[in-house]
C-alpha positions as CSV (number, residue, x, y, z in Angstrom):
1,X,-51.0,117.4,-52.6
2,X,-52.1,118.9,-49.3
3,X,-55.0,116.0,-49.0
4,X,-52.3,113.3,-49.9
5,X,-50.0,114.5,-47.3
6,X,-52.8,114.2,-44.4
7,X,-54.1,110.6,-45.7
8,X,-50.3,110.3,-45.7
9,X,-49.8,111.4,-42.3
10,X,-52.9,109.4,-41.0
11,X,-51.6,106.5,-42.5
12,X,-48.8,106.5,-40.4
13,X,-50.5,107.6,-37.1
14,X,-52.4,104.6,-37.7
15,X,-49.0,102.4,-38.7
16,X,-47.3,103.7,-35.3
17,X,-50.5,103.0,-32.8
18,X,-50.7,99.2,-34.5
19,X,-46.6,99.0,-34.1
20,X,-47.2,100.0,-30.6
21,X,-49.8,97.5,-30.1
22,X,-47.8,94.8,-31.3
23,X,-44.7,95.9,-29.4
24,X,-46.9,96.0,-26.3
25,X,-48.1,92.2,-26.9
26,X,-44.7,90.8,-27.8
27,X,-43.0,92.7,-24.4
28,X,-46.1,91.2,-22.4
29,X,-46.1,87.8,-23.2
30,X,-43.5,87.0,-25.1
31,X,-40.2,88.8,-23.5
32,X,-40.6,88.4,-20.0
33,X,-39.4,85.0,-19.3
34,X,-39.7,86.0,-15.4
35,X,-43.5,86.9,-15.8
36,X,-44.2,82.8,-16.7
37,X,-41.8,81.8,-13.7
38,X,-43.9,84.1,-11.5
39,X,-47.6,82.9,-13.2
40,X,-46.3,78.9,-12.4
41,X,-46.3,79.4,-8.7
42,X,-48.8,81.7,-8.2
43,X,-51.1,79.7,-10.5
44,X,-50.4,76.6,-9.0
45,X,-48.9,74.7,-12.0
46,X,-46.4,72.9,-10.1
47,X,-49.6,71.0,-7.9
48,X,-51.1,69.7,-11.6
49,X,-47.5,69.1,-13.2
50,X,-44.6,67.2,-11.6
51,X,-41.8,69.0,-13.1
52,X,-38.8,70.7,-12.1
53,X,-38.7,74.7,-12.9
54,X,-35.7,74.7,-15.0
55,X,-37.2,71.9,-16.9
56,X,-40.4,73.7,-17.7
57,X,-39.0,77.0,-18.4
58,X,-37.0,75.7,-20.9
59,X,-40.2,73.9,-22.2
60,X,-42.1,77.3,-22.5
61,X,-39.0,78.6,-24.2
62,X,-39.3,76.0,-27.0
63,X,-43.0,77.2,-26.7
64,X,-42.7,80.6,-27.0
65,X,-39.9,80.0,-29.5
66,X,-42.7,78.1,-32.1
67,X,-45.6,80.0,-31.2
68,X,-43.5,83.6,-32.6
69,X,-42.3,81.3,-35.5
70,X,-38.5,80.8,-34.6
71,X,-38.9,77.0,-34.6
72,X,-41.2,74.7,-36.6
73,X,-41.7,71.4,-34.5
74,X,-43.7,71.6,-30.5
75,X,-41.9,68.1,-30.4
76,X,-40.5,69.0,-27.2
77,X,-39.1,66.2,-24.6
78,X,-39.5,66.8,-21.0
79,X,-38.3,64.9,-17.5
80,X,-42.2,65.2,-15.7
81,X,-44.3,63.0,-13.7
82,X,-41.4,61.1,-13.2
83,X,-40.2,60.5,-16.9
84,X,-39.0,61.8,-19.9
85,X,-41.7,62.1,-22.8
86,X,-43.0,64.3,-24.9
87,X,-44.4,67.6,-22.8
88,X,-47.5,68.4,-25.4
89,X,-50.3,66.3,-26.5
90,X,-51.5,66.0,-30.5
91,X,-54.3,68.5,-29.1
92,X,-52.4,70.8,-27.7
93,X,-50.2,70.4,-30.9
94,X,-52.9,71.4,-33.4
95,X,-54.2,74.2,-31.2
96,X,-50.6,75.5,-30.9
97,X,-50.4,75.8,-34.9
98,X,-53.4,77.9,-35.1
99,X,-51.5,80.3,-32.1
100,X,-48.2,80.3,-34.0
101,X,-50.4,81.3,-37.2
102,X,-51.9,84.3,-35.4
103,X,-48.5,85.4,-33.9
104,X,-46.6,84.7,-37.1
105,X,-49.0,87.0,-39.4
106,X,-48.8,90.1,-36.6
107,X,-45.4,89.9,-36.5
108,X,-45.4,89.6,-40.1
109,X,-47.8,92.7,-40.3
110,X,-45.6,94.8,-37.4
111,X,-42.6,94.4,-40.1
112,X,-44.8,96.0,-42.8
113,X,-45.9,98.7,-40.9
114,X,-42.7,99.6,-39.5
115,X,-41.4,99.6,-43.4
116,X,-45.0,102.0,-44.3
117,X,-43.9,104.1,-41.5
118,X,-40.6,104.9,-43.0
119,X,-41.4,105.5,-46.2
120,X,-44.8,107.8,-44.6
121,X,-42.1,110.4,-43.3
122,X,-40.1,110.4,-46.0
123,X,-42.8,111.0,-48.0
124,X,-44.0,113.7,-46.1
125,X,-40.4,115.1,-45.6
126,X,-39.8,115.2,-49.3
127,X,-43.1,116.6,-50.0
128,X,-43.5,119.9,-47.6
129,X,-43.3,121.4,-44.8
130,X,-44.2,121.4,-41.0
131,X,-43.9,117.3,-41.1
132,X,-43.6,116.8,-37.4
133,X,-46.5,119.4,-37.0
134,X,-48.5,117.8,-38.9
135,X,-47.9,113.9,-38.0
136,X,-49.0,115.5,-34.3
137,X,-51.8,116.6,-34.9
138,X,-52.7,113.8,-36.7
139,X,-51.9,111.5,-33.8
140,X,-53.8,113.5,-31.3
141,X,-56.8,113.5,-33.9
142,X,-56.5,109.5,-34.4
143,X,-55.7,108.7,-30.7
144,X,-58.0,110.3,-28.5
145,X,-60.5,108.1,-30.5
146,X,-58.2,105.3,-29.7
147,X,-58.2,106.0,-26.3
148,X,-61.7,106.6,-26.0
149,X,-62.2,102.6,-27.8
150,X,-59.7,101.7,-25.6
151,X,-61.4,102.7,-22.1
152,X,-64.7,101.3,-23.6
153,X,-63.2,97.4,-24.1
154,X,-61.4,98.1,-21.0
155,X,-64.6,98.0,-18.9
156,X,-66.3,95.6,-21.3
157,X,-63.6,93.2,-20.5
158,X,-63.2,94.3,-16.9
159,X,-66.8,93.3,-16.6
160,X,-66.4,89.5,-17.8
161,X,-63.3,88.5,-19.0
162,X,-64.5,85.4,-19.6
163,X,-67.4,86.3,-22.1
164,X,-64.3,88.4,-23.7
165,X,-61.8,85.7,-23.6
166,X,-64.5,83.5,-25.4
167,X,-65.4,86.2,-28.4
168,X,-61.9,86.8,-28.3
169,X,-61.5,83.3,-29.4
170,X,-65.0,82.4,-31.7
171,X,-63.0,85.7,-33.8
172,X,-59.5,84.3,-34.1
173,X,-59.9,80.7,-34.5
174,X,-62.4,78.7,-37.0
175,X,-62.3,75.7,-35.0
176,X,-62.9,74.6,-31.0
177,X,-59.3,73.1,-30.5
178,X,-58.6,76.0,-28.0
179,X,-61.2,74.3,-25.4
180,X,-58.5,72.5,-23.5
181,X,-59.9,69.8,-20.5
182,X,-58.3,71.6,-17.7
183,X,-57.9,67.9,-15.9
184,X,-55.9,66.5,-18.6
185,X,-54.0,69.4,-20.7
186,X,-50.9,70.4,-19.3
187,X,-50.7,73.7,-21.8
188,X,-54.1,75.1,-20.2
189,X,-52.3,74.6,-16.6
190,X,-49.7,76.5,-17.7
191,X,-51.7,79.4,-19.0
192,X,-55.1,79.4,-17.4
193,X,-57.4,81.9,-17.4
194,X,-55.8,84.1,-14.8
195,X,-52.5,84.5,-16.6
196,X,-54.4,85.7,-19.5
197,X,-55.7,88.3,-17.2
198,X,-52.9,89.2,-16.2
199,X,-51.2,89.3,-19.3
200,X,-53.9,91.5,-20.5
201,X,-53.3,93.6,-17.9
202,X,-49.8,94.3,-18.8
203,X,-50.5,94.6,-22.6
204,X,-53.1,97.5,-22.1
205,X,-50.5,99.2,-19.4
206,X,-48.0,99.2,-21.7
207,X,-50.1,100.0,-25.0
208,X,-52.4,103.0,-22.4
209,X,-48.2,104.4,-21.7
210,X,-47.2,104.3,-24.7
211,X,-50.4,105.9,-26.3
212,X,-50.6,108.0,-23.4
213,X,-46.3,109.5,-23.5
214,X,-46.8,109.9,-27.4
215,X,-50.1,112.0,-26.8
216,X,-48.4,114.5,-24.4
217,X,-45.5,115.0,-26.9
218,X,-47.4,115.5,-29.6
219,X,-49.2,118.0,-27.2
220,X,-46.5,119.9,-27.0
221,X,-45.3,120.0,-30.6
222,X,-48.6,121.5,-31.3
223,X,-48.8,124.1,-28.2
224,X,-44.7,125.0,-29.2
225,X,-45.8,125.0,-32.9
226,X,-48.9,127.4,-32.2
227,X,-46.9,129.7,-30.0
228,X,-43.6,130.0,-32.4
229,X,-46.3,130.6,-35.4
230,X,-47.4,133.6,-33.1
231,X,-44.3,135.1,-32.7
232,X,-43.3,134.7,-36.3
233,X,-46.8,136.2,-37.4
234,X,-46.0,139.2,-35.0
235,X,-42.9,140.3,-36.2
């Protein structure tokens, strides 16, 4: 029982730093409907598209909206470049499905794990003792080498995020759809390479926190653990 309880407790450490991940992505570029507001005038999108801000905000909310699987048509119509048509080409269509797909399956997977979590602790409730003890240690086991990963594809990427952004994408999609002509496609002037920087940026500060905040408590669980075990063993 004692090996079952710490693959157990692994399994959720693991669960928890994915969950995290996930969270992290989905706060970065999903939530923050003032972080693409900000990205379209620092970017320049306005200079390539002819399009009121309103207008495309509300477009990259029916974007956002299909891409995380709460709608199932890009049809969108738009008043740009002096008329109202459709804002996405067939291209940027197909490319959009094989987005949606990603998005779709991790927030599929985020559900799941949040479900294996649940059942982890309960299991590990139900089945001994010194549960939280254990689930820290655990974590600070699993996430220094997380961390230590993490700092490694930090200057990887740092170093060219281009070469990265590329990989990233020979990896994730079986097909070259996602090679946009930056003189025709309006999606690839919305998101160009230096919003994905910056988006990455905010994913890995808010994953690095998170990681980070959950390390130092689980610090302390172990430290307060240690020193109560002390005092119990002395008396």
């Amino acid at each position: 029982m004692g090996i079952l309880r710490k693959v157990v407790s692994y399994v959720f450490v693991i669960s928890i730093v994915i969950i995290t991940l996930f969270t992290a992505i989905d706060l970065a570029a999903v939530k923050d409907r003032n972080f693409y507001k900000e990205q379209y005038i620092k970017n320049g999108t306005y200079n390539f598209i002819d399009i009121e801000e309103d207008e495309l905000l509300r477009v990259t909310d029916e974007l956002l909206d299909y891409m995380t699987g709460k709608t199932d048509s890009l049809y969108v119509e738009a008043y740009y470049n002096g008329k109202t048509q459709d804002f996405f080409d067939e291209t940027e269509k197909a490319h959009m499905v094989d987005v949606r797909n990603l998005f779709v399956a991790g927030i599929n997977l985020r559900r799941v794990l949040i479900a294996v979590a649940i059942l982890s602790v309960i299991f590990l409730a139900a089945t001994g003792k010194n549960t939280l003890n254990m689930l820290s240690k655990a974590y600070v086991i699993f996430t220094t080498a997380v961390i230590a990963i993490f700092a490694v594809l930090i200057a990887v990427i740092s170093r060219d995020f281009t070469a990265a952004f590329i990989k990233f994408h020979e990896m994730f999609f079986t097909n070259d759809l996602w090679l946009l002509d930056v003189s025709v496609s309006k999606l690839i002037n919305m998101v160009p390479e230096p919003f994905f920087i910056n988006t990455a940026v905010r994913i890995g500060v808010l994953f690095g926190a998170a990681l980070i905040v959950l390390y130092a408590l689980s610090v302390y669980i172990l430290i307060r653990h240690k020193k109560r075990h002390r005092v119990i063993k002395w008396v």
